[in-house]
C-alpha positions as CSV (number, residue, x, y, z in Angstrom):
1,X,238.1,212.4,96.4
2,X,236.9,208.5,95.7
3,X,238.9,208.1,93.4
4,X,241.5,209.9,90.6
5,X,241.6,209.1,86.6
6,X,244.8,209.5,84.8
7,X,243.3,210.1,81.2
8,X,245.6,209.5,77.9
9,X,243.6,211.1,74.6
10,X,244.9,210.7,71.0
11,X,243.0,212.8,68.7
12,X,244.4,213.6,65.2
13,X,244.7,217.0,64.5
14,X,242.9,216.2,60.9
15,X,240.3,214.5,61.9
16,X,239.7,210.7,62.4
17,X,239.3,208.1,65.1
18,X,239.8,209.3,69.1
19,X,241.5,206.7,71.2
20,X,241.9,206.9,75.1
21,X,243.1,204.9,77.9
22,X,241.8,205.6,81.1
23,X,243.6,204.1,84.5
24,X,241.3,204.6,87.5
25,X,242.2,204.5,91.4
26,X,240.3,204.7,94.3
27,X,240.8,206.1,97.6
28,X,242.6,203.6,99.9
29,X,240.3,205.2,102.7
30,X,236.8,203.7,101.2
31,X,235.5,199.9,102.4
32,X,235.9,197.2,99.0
33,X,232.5,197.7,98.0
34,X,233.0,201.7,98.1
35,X,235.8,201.7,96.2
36,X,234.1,199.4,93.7
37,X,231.2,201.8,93.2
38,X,233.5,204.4,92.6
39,X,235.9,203.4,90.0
40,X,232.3,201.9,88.0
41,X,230.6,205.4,88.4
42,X,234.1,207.0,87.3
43,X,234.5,204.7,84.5
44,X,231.1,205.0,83.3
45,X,231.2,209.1,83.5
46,X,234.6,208.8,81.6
47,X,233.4,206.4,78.7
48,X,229.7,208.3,78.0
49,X,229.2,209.1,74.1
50,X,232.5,206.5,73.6
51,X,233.1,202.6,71.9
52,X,234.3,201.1,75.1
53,X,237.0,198.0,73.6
54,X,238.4,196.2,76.9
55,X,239.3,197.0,80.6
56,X,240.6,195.2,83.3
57,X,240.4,195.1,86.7
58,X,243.1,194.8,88.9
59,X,242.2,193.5,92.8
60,X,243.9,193.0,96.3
61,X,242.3,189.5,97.0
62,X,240.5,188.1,93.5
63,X,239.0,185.6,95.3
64,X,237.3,187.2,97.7
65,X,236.4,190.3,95.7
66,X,235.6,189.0,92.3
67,X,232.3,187.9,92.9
68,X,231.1,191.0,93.7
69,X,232.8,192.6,90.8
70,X,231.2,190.6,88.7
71,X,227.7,191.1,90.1
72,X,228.3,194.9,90.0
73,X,229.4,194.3,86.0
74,X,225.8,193.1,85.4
75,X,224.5,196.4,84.4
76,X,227.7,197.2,82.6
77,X,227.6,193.9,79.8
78,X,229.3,193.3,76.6
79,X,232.9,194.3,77.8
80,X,235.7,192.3,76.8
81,X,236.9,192.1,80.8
82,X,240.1,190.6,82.7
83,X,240.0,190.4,86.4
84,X,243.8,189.5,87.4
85,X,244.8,190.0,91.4
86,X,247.5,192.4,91.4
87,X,247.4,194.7,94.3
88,X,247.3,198.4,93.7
89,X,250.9,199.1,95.3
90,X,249.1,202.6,96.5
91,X,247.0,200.7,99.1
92,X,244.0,200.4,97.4
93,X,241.9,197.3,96.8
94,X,240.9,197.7,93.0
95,X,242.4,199.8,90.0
96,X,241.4,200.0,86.4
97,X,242.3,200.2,82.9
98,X,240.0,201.3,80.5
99,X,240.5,201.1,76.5
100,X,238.3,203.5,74.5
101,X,237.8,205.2,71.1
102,X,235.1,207.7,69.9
103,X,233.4,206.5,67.5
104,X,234.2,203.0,66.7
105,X,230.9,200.6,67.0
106,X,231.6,197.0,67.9
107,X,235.5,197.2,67.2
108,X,235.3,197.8,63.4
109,X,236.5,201.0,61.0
110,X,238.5,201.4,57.6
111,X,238.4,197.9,57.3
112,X,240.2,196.4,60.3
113,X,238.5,194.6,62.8
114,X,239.6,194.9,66.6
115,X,239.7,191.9,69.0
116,X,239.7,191.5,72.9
117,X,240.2,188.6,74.7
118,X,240.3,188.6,78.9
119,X,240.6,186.3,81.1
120,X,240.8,183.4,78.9
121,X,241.9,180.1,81.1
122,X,241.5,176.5,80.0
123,X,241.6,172.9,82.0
124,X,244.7,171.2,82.6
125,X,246.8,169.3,85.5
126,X,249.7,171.7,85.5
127,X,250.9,175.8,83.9
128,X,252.4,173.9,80.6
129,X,248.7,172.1,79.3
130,X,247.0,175.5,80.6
131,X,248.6,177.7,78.7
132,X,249.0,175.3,75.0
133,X,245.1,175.1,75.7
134,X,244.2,178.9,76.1
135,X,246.3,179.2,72.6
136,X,244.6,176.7,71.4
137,X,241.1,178.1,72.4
138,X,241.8,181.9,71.5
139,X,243.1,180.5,67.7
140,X,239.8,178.6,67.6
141,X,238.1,181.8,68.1
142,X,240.2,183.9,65.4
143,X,239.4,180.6,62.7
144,X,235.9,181.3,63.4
145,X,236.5,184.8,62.6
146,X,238.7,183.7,59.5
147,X,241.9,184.7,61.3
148,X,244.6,183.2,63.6
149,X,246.9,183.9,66.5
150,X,250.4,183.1,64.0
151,X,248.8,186.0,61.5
152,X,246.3,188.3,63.7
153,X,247.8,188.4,67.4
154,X,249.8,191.5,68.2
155,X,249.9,191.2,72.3
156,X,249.5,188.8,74.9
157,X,249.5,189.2,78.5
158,X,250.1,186.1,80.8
159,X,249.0,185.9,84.2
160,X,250.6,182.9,86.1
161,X,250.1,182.1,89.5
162,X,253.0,181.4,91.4
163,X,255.2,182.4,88.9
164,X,258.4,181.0,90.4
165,X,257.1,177.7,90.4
166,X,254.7,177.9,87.1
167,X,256.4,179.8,84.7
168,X,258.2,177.2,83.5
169,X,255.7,175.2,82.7
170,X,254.1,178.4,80.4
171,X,257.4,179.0,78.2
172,X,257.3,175.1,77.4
173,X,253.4,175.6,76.9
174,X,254.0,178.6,74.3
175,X,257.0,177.7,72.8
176,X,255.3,173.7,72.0
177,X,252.3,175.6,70.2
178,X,253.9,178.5,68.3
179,X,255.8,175.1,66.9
180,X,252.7,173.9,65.9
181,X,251.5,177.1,64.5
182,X,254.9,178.2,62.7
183,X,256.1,180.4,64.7
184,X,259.6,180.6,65.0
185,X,263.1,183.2,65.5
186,X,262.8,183.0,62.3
187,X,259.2,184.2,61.8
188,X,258.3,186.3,64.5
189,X,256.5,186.2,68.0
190,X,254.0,187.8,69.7
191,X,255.1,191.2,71.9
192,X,253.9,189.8,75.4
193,X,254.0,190.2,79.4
194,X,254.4,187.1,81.2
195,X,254.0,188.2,85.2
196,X,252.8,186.7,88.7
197,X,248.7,187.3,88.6
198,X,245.9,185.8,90.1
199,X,242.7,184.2,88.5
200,X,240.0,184.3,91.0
201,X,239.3,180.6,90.9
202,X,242.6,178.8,92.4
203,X,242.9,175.9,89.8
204,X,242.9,178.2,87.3
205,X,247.2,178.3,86.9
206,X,247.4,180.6,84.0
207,X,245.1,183.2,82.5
208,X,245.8,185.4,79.4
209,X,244.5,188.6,77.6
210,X,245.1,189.1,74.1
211,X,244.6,192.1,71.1
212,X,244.1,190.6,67.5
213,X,243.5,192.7,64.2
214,X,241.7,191.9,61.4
215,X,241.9,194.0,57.9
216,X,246.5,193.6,58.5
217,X,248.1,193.8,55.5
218,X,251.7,192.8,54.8
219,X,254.2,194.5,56.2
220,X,251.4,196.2,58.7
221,X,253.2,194.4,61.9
222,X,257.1,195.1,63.1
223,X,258.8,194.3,65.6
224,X,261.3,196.2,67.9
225,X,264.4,194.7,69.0
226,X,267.1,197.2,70.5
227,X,270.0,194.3,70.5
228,X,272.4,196.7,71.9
229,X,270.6,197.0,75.2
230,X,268.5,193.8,75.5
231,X,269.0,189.9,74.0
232,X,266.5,188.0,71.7
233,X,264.4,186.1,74.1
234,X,265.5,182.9,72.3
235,X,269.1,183.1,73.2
236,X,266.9,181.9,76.9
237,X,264.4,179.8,75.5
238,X,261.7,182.1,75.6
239,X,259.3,182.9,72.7
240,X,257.6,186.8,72.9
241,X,259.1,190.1,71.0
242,X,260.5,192.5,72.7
243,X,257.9,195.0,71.5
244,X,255.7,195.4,68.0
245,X,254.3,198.2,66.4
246,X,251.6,198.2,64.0
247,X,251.3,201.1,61.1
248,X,248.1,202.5,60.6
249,X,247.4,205.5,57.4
250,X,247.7,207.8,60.0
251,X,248.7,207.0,63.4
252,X,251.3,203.9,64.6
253,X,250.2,201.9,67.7
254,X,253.5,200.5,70.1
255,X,253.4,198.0,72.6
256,X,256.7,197.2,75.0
257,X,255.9,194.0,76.4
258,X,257.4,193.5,80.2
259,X,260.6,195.0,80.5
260,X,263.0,194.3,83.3
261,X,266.8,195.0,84.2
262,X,268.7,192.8,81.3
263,X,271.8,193.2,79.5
264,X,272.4,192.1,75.5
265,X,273.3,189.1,76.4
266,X,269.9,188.2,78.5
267,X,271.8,188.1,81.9
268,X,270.3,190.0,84.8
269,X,271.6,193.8,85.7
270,X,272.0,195.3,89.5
271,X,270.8,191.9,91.3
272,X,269.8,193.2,94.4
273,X,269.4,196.8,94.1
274,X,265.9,197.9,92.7
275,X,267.2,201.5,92.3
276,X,269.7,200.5,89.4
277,X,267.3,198.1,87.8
278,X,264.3,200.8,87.7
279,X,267.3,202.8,85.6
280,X,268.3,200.2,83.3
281,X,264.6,199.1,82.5
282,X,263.8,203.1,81.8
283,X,266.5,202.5,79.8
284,X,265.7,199.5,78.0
285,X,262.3,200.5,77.1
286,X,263.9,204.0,76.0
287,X,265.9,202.2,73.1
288,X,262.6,199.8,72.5
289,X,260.9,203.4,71.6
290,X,263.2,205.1,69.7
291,X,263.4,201.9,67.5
292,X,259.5,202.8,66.6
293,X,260.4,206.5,66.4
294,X,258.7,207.2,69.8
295,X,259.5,208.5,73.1
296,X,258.3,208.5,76.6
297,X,256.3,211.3,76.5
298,X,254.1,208.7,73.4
299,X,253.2,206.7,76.3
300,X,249.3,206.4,76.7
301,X,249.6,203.9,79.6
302,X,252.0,201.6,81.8
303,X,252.0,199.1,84.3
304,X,254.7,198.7,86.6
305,X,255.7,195.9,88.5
306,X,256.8,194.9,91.7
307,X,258.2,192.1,93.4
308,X,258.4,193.9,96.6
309,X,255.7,196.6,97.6
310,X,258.3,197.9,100.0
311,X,259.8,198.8,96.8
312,X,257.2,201.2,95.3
313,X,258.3,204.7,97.1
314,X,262.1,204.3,95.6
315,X,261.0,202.7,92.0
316,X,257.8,205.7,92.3
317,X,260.9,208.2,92.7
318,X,262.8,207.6,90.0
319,X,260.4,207.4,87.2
320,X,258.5,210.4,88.2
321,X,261.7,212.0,88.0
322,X,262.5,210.3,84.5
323,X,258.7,210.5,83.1
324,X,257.2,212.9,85.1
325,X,254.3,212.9,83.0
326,X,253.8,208.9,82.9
327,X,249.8,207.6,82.9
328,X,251.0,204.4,85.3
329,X,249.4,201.8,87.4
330,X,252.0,200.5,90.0
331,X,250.7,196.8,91.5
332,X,252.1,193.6,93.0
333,X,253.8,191.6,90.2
334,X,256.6,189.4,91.0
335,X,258.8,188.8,87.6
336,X,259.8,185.7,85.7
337,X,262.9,185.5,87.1
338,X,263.1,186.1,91.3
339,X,266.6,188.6,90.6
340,X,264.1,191.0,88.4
341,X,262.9,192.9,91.1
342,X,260.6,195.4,89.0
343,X,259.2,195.3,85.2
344,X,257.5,197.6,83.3
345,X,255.2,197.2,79.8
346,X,253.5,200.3,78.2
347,X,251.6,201.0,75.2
348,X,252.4,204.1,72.6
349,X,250.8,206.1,70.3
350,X,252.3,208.5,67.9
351,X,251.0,210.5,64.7
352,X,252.6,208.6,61.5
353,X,251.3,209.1,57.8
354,X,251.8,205.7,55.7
355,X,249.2,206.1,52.7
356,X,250.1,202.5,52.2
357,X,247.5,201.5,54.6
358,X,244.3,203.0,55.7
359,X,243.5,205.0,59.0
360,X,243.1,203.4,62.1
């Protein structure tokens, strides 16, 4: 087998739009280029008669590997795509996510409009003028769409390299524009992952993805806190949710943002012992869920991460146990803090009538 799909559908039982996410791995015995060829052929077979709305690749050594990806995604054009170096903790060189829907031509439907941004990086000496200048660049593309990160951005993932020694520099970043920008603790944030990841080119200190939606209405967006299990990031001068959800007519759309081993007052759990932490952060993102009226088994996909790849056949262990049923890509991820030694984001779906707003 060259490689092995873990498929997520949501398809409303009366009718309406299809979504899917698609994570793809390939064999760890196959060459690079092999297991490149695979997971395109896979994805390809797996998207055919679908609206294909972002995917990102997830590589062993971006650097070296990235230039052929992107000659290989030549024939494949018009993707929204992120290329991040996070090693496949399975021993593979590449994974996959894929985001589709069936139908939905060119991200639009019941009057929302659906955006993808990946890979976004700007110039800049050091993590802090990277990261206000991708902001800056991905609101300039929402004004020129007539919307804006503060109204229109529901996620954000942050890829910094050498996280213990640049992250720093990206809360300062953030926290400076959403100042400019009016966001605020009391406002709201953007749900987010901020993790150790790669950009192929090495001055490249930061990269980001992003999800924005045109067509909100009031009220649309909310935000999940769970303050019995986990602090507001603010109390540690950081500026992301915890998680949002966003309420469709007929369907409601969570995403966890990276979820680690914290108590409610933002201090670290289990230092040292990656067994406890894995529990606590099952359980943190556990009372994230129920705040949207969602559970584990809403998951459509999830990342794990890890600071340690020795880690992966302990962490593996206990959340097949926990979520047997779990679509999850396990990769190399060190965490913001070097105590946090595994994190976890995920996406939800769940079936939710609101005739306030229209359908997804």
């Amino acid at each position: 087998m060259k490689t092995e799909t873990l498929t997520y559908s949501f398809v409303p039982q009366e009718g309406g739009m299809a979504e899917y996410h698609l994570l793809f791995k390939a064999s760890p015995s196959l060459l690079f280029e092999e297991q490149l060829d695979a997971i395109l052929e896979a994805s390809r077979e797996a998207s055919r008669g679908r609206s294909v709305h972002f995917r990102r690749f997830f590589l062993s050594d971006a650097a070296n590997q990235a230039p052929l990806l992107e000659k290989a995604l030549e024939t494949m054009p018009g993707v929204p795509t992120s290329v991040v170096q996070q090693a496949p903790l399975d021993g593979s060189k590449i994974a996959l996510w894929l985001y589709c829907t069936s139908p939905m031509e060119n991200g639009s439907h019941n009057g929302y409009t659906h955006y993808w941004e990946g890979s976004m990086v700007s110039e800049g000496q050091d993590s802090h003028a990277q990261m206000s200048g991708i902001f800056g660049e991905l609101d300039a593309r929402l004004d020129a769409r007539g919307l804006s990160v503060a109204q229109n951005t529901v996620r954000t993932w942050i890829f910094v390299r050498d996280v213990d020694v640049n992250y720093g520099g990206v809360v300062s970043g953030r926290r400076e524009y959403f100042g400019r920008i009016g966001l605020t603790p009391s406002t709201h944030f953007i749900a987010s992952t901020g993790i150790e990841g790669r950009h192929p080119v090495p001055r490249n200190l930061v990269e980001m993805d992003a999800y924005s939606i045109g067509g909100l209405k009031e009220g649309q967006v909310g935000y999940l806190y769970a303050l019995d299990h986990l602090s507001p990031t603010y109390d540690y001068g950081v500026t992301f949710e915890r998680g949002s959800m966003v309420q469709y007519g007929d369907r409601r759309h969570i995403f966890i943002s990276g979820t680690a081993s914290i108590d409610a007052r933002g201090e670290v759990m289990h230092v040292g012992d990656v067994q406890a932490q894995t529990g606590r952060m099952l359980e943190n993102i556990s009372a994230l869920l129920k705040e949207a009226d969602a559970g584990f088994q809403d998951i459509a996909m999830a990342i794990v991460y890890l600071r340690d790849l020795a880690d992966a056949p302990r962490v593996k262990a206990i959340i097949s146990q926990r979520c047997p049923s779990l679509h999850a890509l396990y990769v190399l991820g060190p965490v913001c803090r070097p105590a946090w030694l595994v994190e976890m984001e995920c996406i939800a779906l769940t079936p939710a009538v609101d005739a306030r707003y229209p359908k997804f």
